[in-house]
C-alpha positions, 0 to 999 in steps of 0.5 A: 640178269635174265630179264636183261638178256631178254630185253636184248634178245627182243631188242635185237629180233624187232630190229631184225624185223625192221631191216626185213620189213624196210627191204620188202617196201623197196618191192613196192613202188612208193613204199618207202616215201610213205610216212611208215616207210620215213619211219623204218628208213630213219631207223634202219639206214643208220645201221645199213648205211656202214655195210653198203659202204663195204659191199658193192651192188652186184648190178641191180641187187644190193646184198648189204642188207642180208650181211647186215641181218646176218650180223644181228643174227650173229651178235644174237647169238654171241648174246646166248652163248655170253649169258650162257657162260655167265649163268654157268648153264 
């Protein structure tokens, strides 16, 4: 079981990363038509795509991504309460 939870964990921090990793490249002109910035967008558009549909741009800034990350931070930390409660700690 533990092993499981920390597959998830892991899981849940590397997607993290991306999302922060794919927001950064729109920083840098060109980035994110590379082949690494084709890869990231591939795997975080699908994610981010249901949170922009909700959250309108405030003007030029596209909060959508913070919500977003915020959103796995919370299912994180429901997964350590979760395992918490079933391990009986």
């Amino acid at each position: 079981m533990a092993f499981l939870f920390n597959i998830l964990m892991t899981a849940l921090q590397i997607y993290s990363w991306i999302l922060i990793i794919y927001i950064l490249l729109s920083w840098f002109p060109g980035a994110r038509e590379s082949s690494f910035g084709e890869v990231l967008a591939k795997l975080a558009e699908p994610f981010l795509e249901p949170f922009r549909k909700i959250i309108p741009p405030l003007g030029m800034i596209d909060i959508s991504p913070i919500v977003a990350i915020l959103v796995l931070r919370f299912a994180s930390a429901g997964l350590g309460e979760l395992y918490q409660m079933i391990m009986g700690l």
